[in-house]
C-alpha positions as CSV (number, residue, x, y, z in Angstrom):
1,X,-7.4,6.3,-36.5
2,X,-7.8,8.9,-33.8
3,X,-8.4,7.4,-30.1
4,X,-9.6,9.3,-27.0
5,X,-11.0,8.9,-23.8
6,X,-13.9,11.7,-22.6
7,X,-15.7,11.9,-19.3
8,X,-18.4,14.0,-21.3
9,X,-21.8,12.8,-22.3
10,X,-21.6,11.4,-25.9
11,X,-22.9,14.3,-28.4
12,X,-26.3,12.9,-29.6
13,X,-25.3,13.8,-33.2
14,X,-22.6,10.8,-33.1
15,X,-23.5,7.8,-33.5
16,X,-23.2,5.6,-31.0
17,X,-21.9,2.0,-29.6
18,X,-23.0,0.6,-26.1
19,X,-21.2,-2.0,-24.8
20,X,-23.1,-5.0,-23.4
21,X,-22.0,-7.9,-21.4
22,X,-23.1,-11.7,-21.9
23,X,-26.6,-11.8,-20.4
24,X,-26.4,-7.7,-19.9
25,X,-29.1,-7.1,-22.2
26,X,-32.0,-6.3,-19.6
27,X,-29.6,-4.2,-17.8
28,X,-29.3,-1.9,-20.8
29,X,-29.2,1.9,-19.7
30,X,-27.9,5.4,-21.7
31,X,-28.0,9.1,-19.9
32,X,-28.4,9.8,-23.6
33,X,-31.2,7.6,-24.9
34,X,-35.2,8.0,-23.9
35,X,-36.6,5.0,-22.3
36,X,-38.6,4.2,-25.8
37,X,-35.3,4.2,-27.6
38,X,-33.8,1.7,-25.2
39,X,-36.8,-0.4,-25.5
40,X,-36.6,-0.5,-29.0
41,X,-32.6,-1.5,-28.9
42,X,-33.3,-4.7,-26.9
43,X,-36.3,-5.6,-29.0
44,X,-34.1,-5.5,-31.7
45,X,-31.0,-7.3,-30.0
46,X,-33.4,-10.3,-29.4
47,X,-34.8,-10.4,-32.5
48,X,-30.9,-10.7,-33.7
49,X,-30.0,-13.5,-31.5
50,X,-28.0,-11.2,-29.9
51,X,-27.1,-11.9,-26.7
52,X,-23.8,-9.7,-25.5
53,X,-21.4,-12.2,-26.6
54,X,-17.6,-11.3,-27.6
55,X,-17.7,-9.4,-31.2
56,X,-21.7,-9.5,-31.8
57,X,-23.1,-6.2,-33.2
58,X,-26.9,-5.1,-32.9
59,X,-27.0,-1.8,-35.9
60,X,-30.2,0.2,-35.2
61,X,-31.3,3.6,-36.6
62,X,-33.5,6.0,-33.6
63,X,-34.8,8.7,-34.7
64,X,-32.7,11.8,-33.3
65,X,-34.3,15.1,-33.5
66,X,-36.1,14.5,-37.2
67,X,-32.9,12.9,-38.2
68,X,-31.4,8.9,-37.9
69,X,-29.4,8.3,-35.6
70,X,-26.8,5.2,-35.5
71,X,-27.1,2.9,-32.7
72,X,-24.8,0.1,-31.9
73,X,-24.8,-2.6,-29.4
74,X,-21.7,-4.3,-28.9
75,X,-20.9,-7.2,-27.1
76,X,-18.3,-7.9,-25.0
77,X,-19.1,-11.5,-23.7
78,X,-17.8,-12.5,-20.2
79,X,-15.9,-9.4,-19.8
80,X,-11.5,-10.3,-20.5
81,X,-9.5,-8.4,-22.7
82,X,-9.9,-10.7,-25.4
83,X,-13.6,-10.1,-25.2
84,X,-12.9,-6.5,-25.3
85,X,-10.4,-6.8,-28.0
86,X,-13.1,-8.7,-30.2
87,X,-15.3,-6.3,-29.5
88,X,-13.3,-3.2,-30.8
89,X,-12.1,-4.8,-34.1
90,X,-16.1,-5.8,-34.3
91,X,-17.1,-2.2,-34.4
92,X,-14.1,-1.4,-36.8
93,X,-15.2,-3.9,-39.3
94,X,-18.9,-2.5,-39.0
95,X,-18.1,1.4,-39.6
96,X,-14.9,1.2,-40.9
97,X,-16.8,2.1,-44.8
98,X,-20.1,3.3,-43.6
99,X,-19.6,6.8,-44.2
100,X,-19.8,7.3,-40.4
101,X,-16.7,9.6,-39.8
102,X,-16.7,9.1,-35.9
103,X,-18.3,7.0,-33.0
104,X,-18.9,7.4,-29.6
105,X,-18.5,4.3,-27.5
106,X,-20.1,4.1,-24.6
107,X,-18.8,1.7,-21.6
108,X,-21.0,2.3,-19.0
109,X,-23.2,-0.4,-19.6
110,X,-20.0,-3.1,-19.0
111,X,-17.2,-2.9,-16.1
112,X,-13.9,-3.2,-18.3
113,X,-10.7,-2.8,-16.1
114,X,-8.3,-0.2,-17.4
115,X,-6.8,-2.8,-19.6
116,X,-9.3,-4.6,-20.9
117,X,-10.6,-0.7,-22.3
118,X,-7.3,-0.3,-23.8
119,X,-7.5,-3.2,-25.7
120,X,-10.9,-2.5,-27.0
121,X,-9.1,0.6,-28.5
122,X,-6.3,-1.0,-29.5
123,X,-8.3,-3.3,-31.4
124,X,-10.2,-0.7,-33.2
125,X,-7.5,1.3,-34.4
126,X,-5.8,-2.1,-35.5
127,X,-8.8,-3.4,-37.8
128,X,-8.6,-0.2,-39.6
129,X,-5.3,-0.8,-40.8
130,X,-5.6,-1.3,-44.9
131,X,-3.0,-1.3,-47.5
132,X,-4.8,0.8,-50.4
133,X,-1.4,2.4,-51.8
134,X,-1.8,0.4,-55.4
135,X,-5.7,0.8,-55.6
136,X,-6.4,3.7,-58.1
137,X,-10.4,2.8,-58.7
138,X,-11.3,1.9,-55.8
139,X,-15.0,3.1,-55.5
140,X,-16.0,5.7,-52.9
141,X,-18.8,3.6,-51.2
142,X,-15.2,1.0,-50.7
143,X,-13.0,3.3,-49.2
144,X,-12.4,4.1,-45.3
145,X,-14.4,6.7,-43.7
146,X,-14.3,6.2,-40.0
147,X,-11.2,8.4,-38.1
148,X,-12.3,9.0,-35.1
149,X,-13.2,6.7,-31.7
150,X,-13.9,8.1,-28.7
151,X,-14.6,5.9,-25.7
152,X,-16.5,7.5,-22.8
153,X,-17.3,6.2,-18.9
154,X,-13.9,4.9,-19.1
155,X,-12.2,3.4,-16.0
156,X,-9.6,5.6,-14.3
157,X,-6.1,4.5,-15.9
158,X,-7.5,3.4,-19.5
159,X,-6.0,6.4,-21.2
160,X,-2.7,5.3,-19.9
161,X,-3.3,1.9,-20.8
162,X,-4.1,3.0,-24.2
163,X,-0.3,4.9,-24.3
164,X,1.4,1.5,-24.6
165,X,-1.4,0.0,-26.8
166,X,-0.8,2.9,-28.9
167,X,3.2,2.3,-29.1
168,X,2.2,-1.2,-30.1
169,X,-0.3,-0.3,-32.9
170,X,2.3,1.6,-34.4
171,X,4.7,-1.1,-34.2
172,X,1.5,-3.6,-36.0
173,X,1.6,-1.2,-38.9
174,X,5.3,-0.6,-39.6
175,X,5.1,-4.6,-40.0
176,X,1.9,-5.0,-41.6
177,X,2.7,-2.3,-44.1
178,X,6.6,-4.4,-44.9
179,X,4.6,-7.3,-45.4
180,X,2.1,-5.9,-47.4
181,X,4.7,-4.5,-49.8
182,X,5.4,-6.0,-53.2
183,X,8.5,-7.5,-53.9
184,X,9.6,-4.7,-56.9
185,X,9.3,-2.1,-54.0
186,X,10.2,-3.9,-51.1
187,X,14.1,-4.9,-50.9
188,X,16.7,-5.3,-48.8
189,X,17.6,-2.0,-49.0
190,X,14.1,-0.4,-49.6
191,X,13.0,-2.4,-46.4
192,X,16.2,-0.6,-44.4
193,X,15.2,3.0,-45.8
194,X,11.8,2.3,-44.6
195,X,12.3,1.1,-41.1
196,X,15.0,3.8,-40.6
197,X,12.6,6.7,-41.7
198,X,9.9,4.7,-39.6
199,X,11.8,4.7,-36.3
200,X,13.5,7.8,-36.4
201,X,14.0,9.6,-33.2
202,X,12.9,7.4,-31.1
203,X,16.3,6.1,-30.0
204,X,17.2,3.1,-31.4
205,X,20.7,2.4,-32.1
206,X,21.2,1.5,-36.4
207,X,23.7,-0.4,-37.6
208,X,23.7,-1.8,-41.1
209,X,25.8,-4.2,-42.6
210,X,26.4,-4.7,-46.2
211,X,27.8,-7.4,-48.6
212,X,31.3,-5.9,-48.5
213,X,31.7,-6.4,-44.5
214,X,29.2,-9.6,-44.5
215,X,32.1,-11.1,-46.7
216,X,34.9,-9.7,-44.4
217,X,33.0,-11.6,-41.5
218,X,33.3,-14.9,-43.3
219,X,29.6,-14.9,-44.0
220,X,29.2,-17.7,-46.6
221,X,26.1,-19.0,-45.9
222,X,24.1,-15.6,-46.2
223,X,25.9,-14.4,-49.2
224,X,25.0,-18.2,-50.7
225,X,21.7,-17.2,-50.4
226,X,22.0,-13.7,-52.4
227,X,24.7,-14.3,-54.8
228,X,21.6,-14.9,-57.3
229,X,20.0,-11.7,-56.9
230,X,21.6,-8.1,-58.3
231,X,20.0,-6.3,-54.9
232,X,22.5,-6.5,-52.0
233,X,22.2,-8.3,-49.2
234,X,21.5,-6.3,-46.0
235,X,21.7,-6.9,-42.4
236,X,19.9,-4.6,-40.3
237,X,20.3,-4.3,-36.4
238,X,18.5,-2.0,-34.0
239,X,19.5,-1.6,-30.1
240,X,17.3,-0.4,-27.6
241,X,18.7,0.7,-24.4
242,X,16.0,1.0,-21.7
243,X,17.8,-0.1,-19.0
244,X,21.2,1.7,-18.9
245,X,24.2,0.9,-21.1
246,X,25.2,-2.5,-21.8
247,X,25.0,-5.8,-23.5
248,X,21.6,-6.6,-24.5
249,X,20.1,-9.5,-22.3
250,X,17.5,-10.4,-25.2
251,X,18.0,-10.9,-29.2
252,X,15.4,-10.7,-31.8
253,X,16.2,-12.0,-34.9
254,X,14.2,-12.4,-38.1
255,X,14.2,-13.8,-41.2
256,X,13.9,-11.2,-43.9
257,X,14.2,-13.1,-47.4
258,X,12.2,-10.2,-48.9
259,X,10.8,-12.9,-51.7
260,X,12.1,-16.3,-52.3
261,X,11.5,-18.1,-55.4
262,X,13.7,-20.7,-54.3
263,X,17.0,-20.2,-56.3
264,X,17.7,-23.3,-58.4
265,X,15.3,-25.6,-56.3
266,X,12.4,-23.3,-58.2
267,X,8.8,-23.1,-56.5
268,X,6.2,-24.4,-58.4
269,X,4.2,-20.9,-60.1
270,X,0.9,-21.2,-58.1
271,X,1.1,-19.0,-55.0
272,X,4.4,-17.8,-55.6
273,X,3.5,-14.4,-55.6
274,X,3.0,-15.7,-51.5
275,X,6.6,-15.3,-51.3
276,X,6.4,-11.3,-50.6
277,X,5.9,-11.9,-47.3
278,X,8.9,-14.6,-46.8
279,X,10.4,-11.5,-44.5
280,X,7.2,-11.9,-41.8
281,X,10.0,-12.8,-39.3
282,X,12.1,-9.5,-40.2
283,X,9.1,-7.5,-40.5
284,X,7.9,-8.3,-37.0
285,X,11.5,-7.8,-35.4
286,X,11.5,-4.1,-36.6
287,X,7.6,-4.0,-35.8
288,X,8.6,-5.1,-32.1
289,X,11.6,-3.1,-31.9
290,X,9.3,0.4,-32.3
291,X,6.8,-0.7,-30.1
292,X,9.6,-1.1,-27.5
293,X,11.6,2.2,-28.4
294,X,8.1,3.9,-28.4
295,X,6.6,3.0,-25.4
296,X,10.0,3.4,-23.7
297,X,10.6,-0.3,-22.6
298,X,13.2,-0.3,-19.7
299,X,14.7,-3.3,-21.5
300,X,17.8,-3.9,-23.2
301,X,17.1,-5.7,-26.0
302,X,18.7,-5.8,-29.5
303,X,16.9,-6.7,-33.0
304,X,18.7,-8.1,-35.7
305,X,17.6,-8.6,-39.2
306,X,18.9,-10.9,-42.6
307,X,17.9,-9.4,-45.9
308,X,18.0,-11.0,-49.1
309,X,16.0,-12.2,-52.0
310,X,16.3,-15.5,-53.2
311,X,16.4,-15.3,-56.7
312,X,17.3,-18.2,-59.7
313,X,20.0,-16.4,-61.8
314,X,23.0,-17.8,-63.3
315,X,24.9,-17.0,-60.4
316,X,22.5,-18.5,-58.1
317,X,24.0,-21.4,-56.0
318,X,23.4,-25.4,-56.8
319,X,22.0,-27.9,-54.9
320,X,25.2,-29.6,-54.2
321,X,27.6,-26.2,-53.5
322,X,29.1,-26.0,-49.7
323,X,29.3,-22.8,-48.5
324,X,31.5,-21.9,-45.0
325,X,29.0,-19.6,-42.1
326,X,30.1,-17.9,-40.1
327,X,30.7,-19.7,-37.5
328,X,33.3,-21.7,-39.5
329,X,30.9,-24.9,-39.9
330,X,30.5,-25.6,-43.1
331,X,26.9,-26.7,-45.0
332,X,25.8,-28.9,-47.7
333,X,22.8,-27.0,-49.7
334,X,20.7,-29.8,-50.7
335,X,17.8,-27.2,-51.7
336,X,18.7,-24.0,-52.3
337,X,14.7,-23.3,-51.3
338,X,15.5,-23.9,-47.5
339,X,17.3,-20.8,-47.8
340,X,16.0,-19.2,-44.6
341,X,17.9,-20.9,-42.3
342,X,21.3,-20.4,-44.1
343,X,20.8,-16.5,-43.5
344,X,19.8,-16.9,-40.0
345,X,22.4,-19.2,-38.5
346,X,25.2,-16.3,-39.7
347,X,22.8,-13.6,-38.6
348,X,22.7,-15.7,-35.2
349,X,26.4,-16.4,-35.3
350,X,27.1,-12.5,-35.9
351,X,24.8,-11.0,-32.6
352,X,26.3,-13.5,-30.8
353,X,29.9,-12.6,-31.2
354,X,29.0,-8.9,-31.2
355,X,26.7,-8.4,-28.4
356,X,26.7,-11.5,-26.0
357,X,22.5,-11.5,-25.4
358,X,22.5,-14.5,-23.2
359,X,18.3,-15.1,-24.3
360,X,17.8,-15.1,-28.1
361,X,14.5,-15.7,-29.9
362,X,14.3,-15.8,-33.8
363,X,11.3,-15.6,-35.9
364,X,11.1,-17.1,-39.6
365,X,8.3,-18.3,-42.0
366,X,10.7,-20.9,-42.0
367,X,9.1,-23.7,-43.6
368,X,5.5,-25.0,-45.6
369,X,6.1,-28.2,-43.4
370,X,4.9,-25.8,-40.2
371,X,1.8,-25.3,-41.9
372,X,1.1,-28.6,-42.9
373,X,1.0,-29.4,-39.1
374,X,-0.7,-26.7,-37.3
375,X,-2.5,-24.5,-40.2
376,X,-2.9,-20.7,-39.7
377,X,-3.8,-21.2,-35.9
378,X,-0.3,-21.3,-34.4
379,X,2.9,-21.1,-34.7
380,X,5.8,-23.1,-33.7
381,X,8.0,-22.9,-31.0
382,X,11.1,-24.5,-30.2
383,X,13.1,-24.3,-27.7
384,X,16.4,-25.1,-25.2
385,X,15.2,-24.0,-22.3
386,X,11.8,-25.3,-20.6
387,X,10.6,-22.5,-18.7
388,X,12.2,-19.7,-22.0
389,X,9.5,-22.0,-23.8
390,X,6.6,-21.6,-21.2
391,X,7.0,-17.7,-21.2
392,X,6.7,-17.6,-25.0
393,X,3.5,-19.6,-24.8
394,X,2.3,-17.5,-21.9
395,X,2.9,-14.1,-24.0
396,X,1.0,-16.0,-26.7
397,X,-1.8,-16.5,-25.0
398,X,-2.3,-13.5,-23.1
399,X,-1.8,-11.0,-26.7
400,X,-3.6,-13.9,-28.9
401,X,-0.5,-14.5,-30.9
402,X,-0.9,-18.4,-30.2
403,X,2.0,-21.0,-30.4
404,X,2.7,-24.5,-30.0
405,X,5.7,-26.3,-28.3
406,X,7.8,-28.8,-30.7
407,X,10.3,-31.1,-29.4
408,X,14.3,-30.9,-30.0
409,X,16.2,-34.1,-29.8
410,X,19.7,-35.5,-30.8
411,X,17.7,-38.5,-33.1
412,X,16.5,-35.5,-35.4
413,X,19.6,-33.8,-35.5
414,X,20.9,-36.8,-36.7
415,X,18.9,-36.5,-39.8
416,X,21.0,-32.9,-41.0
417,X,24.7,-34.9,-40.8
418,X,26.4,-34.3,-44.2
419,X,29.0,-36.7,-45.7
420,X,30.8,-33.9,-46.7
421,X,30.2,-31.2,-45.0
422,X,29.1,-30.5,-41.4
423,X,25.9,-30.6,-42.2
424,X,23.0,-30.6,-44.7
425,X,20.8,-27.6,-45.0
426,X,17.9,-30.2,-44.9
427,X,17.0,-33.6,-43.8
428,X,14.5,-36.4,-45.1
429,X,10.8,-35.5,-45.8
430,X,9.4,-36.2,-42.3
431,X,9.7,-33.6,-39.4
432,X,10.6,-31.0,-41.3
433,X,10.0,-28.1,-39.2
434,X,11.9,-30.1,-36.6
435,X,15.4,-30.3,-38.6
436,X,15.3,-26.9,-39.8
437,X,15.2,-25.9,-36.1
438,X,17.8,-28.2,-35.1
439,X,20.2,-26.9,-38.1
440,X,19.4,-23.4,-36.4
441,X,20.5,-24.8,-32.9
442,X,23.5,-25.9,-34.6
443,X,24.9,-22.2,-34.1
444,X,23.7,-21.6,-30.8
445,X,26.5,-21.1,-28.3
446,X,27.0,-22.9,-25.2
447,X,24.8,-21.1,-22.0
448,X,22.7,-18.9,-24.7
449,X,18.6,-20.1,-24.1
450,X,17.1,-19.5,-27.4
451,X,13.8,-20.1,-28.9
452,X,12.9,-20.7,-32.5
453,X,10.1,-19.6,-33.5
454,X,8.6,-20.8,-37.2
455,X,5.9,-18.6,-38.2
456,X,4.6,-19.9,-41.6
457,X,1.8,-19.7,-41.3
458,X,0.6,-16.8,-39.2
459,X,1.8,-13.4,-41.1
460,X,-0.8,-13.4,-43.9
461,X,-4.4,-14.5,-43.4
462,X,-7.2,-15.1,-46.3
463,X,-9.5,-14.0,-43.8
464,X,-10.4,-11.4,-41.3
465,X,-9.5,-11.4,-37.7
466,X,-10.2,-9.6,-34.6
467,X,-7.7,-6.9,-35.5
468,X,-6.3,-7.4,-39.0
469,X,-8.6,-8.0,-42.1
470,X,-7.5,-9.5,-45.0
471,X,-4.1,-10.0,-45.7
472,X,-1.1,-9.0,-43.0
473,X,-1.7,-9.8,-39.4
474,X,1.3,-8.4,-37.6
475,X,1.7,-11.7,-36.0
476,X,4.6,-11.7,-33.4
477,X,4.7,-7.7,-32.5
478,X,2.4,-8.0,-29.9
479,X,4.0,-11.7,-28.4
480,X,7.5,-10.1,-28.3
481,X,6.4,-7.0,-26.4
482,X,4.6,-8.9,-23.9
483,X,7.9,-10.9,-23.6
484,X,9.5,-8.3,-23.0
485,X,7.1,-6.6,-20.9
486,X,6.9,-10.3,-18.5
487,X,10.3,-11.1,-18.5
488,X,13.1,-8.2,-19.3
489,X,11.3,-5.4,-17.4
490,X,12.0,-4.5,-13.7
């Protein structure tokens, strides 16, 4: 999707979108629209209902010179960036197949601050997003027409505002696009050849890791996890140095188990095929990691992925087997289908040793029990620092990417104590999200704040959003940059 900014009058061959603030409607003026026409577009806007809230649309045809003309009103409610953002995937979702090849949006109406514009285009460019690489008979009338959004009467500063919208779009669709993937093309090493081609020459720093050196490093519990599957384990890492050389103050590190049938401790057949996106965590680590190399963050921050699938061969590991991380703890598997954590405490173990970041936050679709408690509306967050927890939650609210706060406590961790091994990779039934964070705490070094962050349930969606449709969100780019952005910026 092409995004630009014009001071120009909108051509009146384009069709066009004003925006139009809660209550606004009698207020409704265009330099390019005869009083009639304007008369007409509120007639029809209240016999819609319509009444400038956050994502409504009015459609309209005026006649233009013998020929129809588009018209769009589109609300944007009391006026935040959230409103705006509504509003721009609104107008996405209604053009996106209309055969309309380009709209003019006209702002003039509304008083967005540089910002709040931004995130209108963001939002538009973001809702276009589709994954249509299988689809060979897709009909015409079904396929994406609109390329081309040009906002006009913008605010001074919006087109720079849009630059780092822009980086994080791009960011969106590296991850959207990993998640989308199937598992026969997605892999651990088809996920590094696409993130490497992806983020090439913008400056991040690759290292990869295969089984050969995991093995070398003592890395038991990872190579548990893959010893079922005939494609090798990976571990991808990408270093951004905004802020001069040295250590990394922050880690990002996902879970990328690019499909998990559970090994031995099989899934049950209905919504397996689910498990494609088991890497959300992964995918929106990399996703992040361009957004911050692309916009230039002046941050140093490190991501780190673990890539395997899970797979039920006759080398796959038992419940029962004890496998040695890392970290030289050693772990009972119980259920070789809480396999996630087992890659990430070695993957945690490793940046730790090898880059001292003294703030870490990981991001897993860890477990079903997250989703049992809070749906598809947030995710969890745990955490061993209070105020590391708060600016999570801020970030979340501020880009939309909502979470919730879970405790940690020395009574669950209890509930993981092996008798013999260190530790269980599970516990009993109840709190389930809770122990699988406090296994991952297990290999969190003394003076390190880190934040878990369990996101089952927010990197595919069965229904359309403000800025994704169908399918992957792209949950956790835009948190993690705002992080960032908050926190690790001067």
């Amino acid at each position: 999707m092409k995004i630009a900014f014009s001071a120009a009058t909108p051509d009146a061959n384009t069709p066009l979108a004003l925006t139009i603030e809660k209550d606004g409607l009698s207020r409704l003026a265009s330099s390019t629209l005869d009083v009639a026409t304007i008369a007409l577009a509120q007639s029809a806007a209240r016999a819609s209902r319509f009444e400038g809230e956050a994502g409504g649309v009015v459609e309209l045809f005026v006649a233009n010179g013998g020929e129809a003309r588009r018209l769009l009103l589109l609300g944007v409610g009391a006026g935040s960036e959230v409103d705006y953002e509504r509003a721009g995937g609104a107008l996405t979702a209604k053009l996106l197949t209309s055969g309309e090849t380009a709209v003019a949006v006209d702002l003039g109406n509304s008083a967005p601050t540089p910002a709040a514009a931004a995130r209108l285009a963001a939002a538009a460019n973001q809702r276009a997003w589709r994954h249509d690489a299988y689809r060979t008979t897709l009909p015409a009338k079904n396929k994406p027409t609109l390329i081309s959004i040009t906002l006009h009467r913008a605010p001074d500063g919006a087109d720079a505002a849009w630059a780092r919208q822009d980086a994080i779009t791009q960011g969106l669709e590296l991850t959207r696009t990993l998640v989308a993937e199937p598992a026969n093309i997605l892999y651990p090493q088809s996920f590094v050849d696409r993130v490497l081609a992806s983020v090439e020459g913008l400056g991040l720093e690759a290292t990869v890791l295969g089984e050969a050196d995991m093995r070398e490093l003592g890395m038991g519990a990872l190579l548990g996890v893959s010893q079922g599957s005939p494609r090798e384990a990976k571990i991808l890492a990408l270093k951004w140095n905004g802020a001069g050389a040295g250590d990394p103050e922050l880690a990002l590190v996902g879970k990328g188990v690019t499909f998990d049938t559970g090994g031995i401790s099989i899934k049950p057949a209905a919504g397996m095929e689910d498990m494609k996106w088991d890497m959300g965590g992964a995918g929106a680590v990399v996703g992040a990691m361009k957004a911050l190399a692309s916009r230039k963050a002046k941050a140093n921050v490190i991501g780190v992925c673990g890539l395997v699938e899970n797979m039920p061969d006759g080398n796959a590991q038992r419940p029962g087997d004890v496998v040695t991380s890392m970290s030289g703890q050693t772990i009972e598997v119980i259920n070789t289908d809480a396999e996630g954590r087992l890659v990430l405490c070695d993957v945690l173990t490793w940046v730790q040793r090898t880059h001292r970041p003294k703030t870490i936050v990981d991001l897993a679709t860890l477990t079903g029990a997250m989703i049992v408690a809070l749906g598809t509306e947030h995710g969890g967050c745990f955490a061993n620092d209070d105020a590391l927890a708060d600016q999570l939650l801020a970030a979340g609210k501020a880009t939309g990417d909502l979470l919730w706060r879970f405790p940690l406590a020395d009574a669950y961790n209890k509930l993981i104590d092996s008798p013999i091994a260190d530790m269980k990779n599970v516990g009993p039934r109840g709190a389930g999200s809770i122990t699988a964070a406090q296994f991952l705490q297990r290999f969190v070094e003394p003076g390190v704040r880190w934040s878990h962050l369990d996101i089952a349930g927010m990197v595919w969606s069965d229904k359309a959003g403000a800025t994704y449709d169908k399918g992957a969100t792209g949950y956790g780019v835009r948190l993690l940059d705002r992080f960032v952005a908050n926190h690790f910026e001067g």
